[in-house]
Backbone as a ProteinNet text record, in pm:
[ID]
protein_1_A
[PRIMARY]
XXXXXXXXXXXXXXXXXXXXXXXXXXXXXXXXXXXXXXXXXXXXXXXXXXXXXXXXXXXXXXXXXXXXXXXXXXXXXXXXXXXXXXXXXXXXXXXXXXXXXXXXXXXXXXXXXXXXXXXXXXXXXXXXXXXXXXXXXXXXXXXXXXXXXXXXXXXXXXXXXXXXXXXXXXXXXX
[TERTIARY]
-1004.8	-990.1	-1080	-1142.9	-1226.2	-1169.2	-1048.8	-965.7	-805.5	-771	-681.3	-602.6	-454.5	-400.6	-292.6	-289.5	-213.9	-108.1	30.5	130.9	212.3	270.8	330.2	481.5	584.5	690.3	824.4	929.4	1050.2	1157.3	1193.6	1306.2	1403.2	1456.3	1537.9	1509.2	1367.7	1331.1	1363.4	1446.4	1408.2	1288.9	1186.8	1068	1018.9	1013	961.6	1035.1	1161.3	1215.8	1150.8	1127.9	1122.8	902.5	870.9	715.6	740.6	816.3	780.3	780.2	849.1	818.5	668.8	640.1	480.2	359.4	405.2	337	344.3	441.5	431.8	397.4	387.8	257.4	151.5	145.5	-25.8	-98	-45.9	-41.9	-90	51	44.6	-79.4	-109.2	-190.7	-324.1	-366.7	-492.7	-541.4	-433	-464.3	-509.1	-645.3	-707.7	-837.1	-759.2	-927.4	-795.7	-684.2	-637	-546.7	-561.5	-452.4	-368	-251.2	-108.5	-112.9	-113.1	-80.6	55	134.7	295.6	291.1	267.6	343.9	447.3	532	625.5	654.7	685.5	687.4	785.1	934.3	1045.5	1006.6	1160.2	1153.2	1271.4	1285.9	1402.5	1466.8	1411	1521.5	1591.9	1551.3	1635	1680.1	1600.4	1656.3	1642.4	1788.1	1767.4	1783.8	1847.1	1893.3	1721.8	1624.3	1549.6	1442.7	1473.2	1366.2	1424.5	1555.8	1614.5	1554.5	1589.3	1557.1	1410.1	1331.3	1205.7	1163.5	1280.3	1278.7	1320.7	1398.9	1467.2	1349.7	1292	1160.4	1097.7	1058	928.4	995.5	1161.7	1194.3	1197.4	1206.2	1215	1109.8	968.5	861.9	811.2	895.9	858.1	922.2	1052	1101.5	1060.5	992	957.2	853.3	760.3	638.1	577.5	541.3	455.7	598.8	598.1	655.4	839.1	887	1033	990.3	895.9	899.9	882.2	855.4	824	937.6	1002	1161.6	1248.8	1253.3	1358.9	1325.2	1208.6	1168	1267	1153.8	1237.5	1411.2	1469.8	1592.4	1652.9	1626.8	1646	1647.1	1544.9	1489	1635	1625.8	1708.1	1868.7	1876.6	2039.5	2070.6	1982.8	1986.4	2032.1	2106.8	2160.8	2049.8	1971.7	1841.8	1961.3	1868.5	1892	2021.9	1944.9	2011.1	2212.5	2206.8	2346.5	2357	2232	2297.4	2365.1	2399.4	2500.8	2438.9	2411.8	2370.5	2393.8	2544	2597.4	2553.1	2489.1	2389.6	2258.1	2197.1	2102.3	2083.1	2145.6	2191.6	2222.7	2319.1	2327.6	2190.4	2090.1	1974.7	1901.5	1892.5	1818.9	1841.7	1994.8	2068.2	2042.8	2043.2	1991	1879.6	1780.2	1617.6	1603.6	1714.2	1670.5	1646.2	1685	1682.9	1820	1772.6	1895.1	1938.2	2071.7	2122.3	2131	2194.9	2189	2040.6	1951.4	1848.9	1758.3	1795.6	1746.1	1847.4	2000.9	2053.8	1996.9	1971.7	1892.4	1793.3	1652.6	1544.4	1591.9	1671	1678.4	1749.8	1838.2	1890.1	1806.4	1747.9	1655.4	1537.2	1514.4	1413.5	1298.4	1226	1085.9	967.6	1016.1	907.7	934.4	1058	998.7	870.9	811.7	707.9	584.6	622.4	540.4	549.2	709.5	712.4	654.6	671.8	608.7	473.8	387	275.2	222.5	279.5	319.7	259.3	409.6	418.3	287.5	238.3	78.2	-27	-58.1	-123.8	-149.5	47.3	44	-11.2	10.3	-9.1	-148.8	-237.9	-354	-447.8	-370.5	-427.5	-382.2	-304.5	-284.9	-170.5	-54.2	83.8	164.1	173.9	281	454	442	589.7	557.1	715.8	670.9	725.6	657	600.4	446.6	328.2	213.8	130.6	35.6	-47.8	-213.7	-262.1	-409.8	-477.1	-566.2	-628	-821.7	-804.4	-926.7	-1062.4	-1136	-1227.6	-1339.9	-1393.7	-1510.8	-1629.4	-1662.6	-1742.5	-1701.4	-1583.2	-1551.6	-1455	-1496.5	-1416.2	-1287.6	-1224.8	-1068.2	-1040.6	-898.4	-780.5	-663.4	-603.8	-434.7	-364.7	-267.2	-177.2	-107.9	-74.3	44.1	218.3	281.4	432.7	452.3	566.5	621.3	512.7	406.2	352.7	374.3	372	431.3	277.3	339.5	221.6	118.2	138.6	52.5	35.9	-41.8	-20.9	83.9	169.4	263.9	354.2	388	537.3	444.5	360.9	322.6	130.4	100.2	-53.2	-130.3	-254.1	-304.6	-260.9	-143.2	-136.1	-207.8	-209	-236.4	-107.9	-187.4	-113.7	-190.7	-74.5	-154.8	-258.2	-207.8	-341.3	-455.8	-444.6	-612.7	-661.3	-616.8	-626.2	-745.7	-594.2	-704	-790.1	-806.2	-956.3	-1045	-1009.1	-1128.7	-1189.2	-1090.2	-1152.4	-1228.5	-1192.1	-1273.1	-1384.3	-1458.8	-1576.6	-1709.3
-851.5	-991.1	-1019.3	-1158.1	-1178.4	-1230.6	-1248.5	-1229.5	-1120	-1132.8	-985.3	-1045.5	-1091.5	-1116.3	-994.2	-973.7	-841.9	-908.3	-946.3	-986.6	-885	-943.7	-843.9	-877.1	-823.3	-904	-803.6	-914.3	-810.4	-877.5	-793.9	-829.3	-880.6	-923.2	-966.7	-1048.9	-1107.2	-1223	-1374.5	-1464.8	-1573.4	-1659.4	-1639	-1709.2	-1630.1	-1456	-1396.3	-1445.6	-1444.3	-1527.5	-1635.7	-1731.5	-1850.9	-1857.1	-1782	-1764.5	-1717	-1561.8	-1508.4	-1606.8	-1716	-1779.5	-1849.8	-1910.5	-1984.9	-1877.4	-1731.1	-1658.5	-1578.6	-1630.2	-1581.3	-1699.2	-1844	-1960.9	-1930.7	-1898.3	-1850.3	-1715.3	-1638.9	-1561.4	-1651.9	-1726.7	-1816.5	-1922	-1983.1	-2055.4	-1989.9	-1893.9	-1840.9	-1704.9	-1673.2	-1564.1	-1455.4	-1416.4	-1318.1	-1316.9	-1457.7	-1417.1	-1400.5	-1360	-1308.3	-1163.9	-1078.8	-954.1	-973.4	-979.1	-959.2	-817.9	-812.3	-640.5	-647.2	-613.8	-598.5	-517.1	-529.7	-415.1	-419.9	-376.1	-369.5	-388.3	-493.5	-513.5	-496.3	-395.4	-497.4	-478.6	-577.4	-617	-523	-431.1	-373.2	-414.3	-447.7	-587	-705	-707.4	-830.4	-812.8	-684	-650.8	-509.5	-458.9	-284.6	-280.6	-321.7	-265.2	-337.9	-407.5	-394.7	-270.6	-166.7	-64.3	18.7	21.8	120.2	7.4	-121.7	-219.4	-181.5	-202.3	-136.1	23.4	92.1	203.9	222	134.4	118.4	39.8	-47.9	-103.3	-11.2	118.5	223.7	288.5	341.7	430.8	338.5	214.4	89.1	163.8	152.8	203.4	350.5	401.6	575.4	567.6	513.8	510.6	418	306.2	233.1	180.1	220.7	162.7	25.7	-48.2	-170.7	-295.4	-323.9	-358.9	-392.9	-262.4	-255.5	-296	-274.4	-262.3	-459.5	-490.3	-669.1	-714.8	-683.5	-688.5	-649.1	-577.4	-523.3	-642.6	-664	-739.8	-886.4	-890.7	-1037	-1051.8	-984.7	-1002.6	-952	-911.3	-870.9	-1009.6	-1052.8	-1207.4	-1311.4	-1268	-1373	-1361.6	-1282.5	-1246.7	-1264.3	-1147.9	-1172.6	-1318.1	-1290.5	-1436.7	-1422	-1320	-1272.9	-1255.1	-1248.4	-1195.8	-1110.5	-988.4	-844.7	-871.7	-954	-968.2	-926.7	-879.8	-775.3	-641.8	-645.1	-465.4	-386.1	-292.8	-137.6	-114.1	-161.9	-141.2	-171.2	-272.5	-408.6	-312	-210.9	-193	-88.7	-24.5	72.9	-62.7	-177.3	-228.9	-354.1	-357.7	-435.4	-310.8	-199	-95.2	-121.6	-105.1	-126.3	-282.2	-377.2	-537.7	-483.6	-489.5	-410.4	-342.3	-257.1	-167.8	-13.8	10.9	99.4	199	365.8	409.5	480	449	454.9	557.4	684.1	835	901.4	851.6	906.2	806.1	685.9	583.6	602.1	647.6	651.5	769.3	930	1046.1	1010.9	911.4	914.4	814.9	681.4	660	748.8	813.9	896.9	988.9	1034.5	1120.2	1118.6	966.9	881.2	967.4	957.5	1018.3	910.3	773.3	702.6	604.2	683.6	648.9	639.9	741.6	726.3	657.9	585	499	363.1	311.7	242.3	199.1	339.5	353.3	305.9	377.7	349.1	221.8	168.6	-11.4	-69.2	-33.7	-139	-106.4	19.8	28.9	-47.1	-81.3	-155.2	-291.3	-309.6	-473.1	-480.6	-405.2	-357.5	-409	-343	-294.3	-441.1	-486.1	-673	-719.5	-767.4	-856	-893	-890.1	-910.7	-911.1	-1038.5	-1043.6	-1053	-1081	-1120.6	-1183.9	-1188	-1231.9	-1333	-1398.9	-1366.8	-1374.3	-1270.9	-1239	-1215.6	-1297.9	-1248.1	-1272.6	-1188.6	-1162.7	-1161.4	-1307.2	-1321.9	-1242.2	-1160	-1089.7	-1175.3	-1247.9	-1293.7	-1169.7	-1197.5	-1128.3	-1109	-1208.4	-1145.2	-1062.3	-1056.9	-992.3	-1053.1	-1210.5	-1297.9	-1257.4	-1293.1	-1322.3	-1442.5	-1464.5	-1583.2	-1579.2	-1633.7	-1585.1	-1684.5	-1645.3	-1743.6	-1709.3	-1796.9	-1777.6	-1824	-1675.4	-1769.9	-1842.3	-1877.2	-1918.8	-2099.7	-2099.4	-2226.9	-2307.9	-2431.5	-2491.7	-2436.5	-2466.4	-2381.7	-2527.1	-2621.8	-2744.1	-2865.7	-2954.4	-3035.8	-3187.8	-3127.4	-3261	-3275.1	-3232	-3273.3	-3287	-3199.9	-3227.5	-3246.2	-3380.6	-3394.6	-3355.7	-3307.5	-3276.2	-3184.4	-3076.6	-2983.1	-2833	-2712.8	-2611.8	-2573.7	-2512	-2508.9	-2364	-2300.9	-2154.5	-2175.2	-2285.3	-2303	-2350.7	-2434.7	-2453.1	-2342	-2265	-2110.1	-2074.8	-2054	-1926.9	-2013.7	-2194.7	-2225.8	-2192.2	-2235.3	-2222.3	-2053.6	-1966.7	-1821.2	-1799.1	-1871.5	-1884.3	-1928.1	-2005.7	-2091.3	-1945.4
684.5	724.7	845	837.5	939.9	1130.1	1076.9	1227.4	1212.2	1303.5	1357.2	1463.5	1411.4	1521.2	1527.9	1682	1716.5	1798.6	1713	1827.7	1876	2010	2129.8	2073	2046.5	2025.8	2066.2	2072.5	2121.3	2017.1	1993.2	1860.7	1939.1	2017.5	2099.7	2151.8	2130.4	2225.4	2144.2	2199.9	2128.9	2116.1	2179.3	2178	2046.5	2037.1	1966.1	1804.1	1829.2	1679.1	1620.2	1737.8	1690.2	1650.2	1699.2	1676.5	1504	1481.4	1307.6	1234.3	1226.1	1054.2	1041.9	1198	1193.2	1196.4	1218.7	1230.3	1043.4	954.7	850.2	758.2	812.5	799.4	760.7	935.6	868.8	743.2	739.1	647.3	516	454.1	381.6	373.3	467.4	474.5	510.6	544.5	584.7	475.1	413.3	283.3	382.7	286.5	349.9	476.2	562.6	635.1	766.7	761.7	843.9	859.8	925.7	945.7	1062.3	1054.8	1128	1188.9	1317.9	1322.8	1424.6	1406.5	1499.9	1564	1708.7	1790.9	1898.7	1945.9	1988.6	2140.4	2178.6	2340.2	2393.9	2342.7	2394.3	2572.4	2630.1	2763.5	2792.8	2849.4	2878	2952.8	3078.5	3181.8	3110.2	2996.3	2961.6	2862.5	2792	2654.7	2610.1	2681.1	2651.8	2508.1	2447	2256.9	2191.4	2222.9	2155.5	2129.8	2203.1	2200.6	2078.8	2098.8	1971	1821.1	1853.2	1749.1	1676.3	1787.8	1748.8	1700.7	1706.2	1632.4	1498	1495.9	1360.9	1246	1280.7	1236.3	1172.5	1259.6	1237.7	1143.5	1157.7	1061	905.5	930.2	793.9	705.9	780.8	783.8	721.4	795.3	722.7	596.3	548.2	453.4	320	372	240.4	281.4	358.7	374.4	448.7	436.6	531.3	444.9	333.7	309.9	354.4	335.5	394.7	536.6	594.5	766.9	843.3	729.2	744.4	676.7	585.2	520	597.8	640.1	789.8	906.4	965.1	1107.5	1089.3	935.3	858.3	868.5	836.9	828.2	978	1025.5	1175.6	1308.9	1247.5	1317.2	1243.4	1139.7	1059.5	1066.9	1113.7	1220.8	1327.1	1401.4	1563.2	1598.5	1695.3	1781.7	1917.3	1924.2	2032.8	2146.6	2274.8	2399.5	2455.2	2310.5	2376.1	2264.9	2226.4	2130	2016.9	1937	1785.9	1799.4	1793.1	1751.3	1739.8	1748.4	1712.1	1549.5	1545.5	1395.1	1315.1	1306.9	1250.6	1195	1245.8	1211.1	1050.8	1050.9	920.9	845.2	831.3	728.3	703.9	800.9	749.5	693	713.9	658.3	506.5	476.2	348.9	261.5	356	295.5	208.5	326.1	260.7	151.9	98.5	-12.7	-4.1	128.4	216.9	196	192.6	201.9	350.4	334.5	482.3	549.9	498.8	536.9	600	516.5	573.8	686.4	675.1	789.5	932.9	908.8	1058.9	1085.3	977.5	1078.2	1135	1067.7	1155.9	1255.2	1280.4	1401.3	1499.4	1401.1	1561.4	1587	1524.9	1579.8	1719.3	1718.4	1865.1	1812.4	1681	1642.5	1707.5	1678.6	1724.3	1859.9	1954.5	2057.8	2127.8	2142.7	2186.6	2154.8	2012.2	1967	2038.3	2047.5	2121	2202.1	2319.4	2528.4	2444.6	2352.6	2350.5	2330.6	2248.9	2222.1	2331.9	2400.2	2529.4	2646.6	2657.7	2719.7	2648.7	2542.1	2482	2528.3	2497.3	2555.3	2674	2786.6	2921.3	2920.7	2879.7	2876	2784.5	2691.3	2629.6	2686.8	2824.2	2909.2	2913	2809.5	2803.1	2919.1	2916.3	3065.9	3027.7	2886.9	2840.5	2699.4	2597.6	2477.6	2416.8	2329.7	2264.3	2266.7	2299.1	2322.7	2193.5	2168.8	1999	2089.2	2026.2	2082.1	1927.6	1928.3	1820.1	1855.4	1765.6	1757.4	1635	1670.6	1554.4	1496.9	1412.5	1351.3	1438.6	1493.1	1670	1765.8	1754.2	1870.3	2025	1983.5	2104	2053.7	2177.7	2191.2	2212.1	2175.4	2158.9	2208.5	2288.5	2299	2216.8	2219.4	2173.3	2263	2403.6	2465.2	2465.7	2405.4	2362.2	2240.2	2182	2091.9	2077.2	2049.1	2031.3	1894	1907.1	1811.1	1638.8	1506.4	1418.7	1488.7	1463.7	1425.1	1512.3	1553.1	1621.1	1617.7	1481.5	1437.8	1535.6	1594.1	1654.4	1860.6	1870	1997.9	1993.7	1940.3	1914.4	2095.6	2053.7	2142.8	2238.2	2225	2275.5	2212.5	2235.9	2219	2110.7	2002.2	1916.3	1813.9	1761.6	1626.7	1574.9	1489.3	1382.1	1492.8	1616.9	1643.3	1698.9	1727.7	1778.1	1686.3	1608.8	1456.6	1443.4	1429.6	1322.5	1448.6	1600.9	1692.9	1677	1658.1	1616.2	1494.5	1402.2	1242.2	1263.7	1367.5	1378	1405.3
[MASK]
++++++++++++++++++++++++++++++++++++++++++++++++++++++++++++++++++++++++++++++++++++++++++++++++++++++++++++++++++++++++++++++++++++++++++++++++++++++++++++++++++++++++++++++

């Protein structure tokens, strides 16, 4: 794809909730001249249970591939009440929503295999400028950068002439 957006996100964040569906918009609406890449920001000051959240993601992941791991986020987003209020318990039975079997998804989360994927995550964000989320760093086919700072509205309908996704990505498409 000729752009690459890399969002920062915390499963616990409500800004980060309310960004996935315009961020699975564009998908829709941009096909293939865009790639989604997810990585993991949680905020531990404000949101300790999203780091395990974000583990549970990766194990979605080892178990059924790219697919289950956007089927898990999806339904995860689509529960959560956000800021730090889903259950622990909660996570084995979205494993199970997904298609996912459960025995072997609570060993790899209990196991903390991809913690350290996490820490690494969150240096990334560190390191693209992430001050907090929801953070997406649009990468174009040149090479410029884009932010999208925060949960921005997809389109200019509801707030004309503000900063908005889509003028993002087309100003990166140019």
């Amino acid at each position: 794809a000729p752009i690459k957006i890399r969002e920062y996100s915390d499963l616990e964040c409500p800004f980060c909730k309310s960004l996935h569906p315009k961020m699975q918009r564009v998908l829709a609406e941009y096909g293939d001249k865009v790639a989604w890449v997810y990585r993991h920001f949680p905020i531990d000051e404000l949101h300790p249970k999203a780091r395990k959240e974000a583990e549970a993601s990766e194990c979605a992941n080892e178990l059924g591939g790219n697919d289950k791991f956007w089927a898990y986020i999806d339904r995860l987003f689509a529960i959560t009440p956000s800021n730090n209020r889903l259950e622990p318990t909660e996570l084995p039975k979205i494993a199970e929503y997904v298609g996912l079997d459960k025995t072997p998804f609570e060993s790899c989360l209990a196991s903390g295999k991809y913690a350290e994927k996490i820490s690494n995550d969150l240096k990334d964000a560190g390191s693209a400028g992430a001050r907090g989320t929801p953070y997406s760093l649009v990468v174009a086919e040149n090479g410029k950068k884009f932010v999208i700072p925060g949960a921005l509205p997809f389109d200019d309908s509801l707030t004309p002439g503000q900063p908005n996704v889509k003028a993002i990505i087309d100003a990166a498409l140019q």
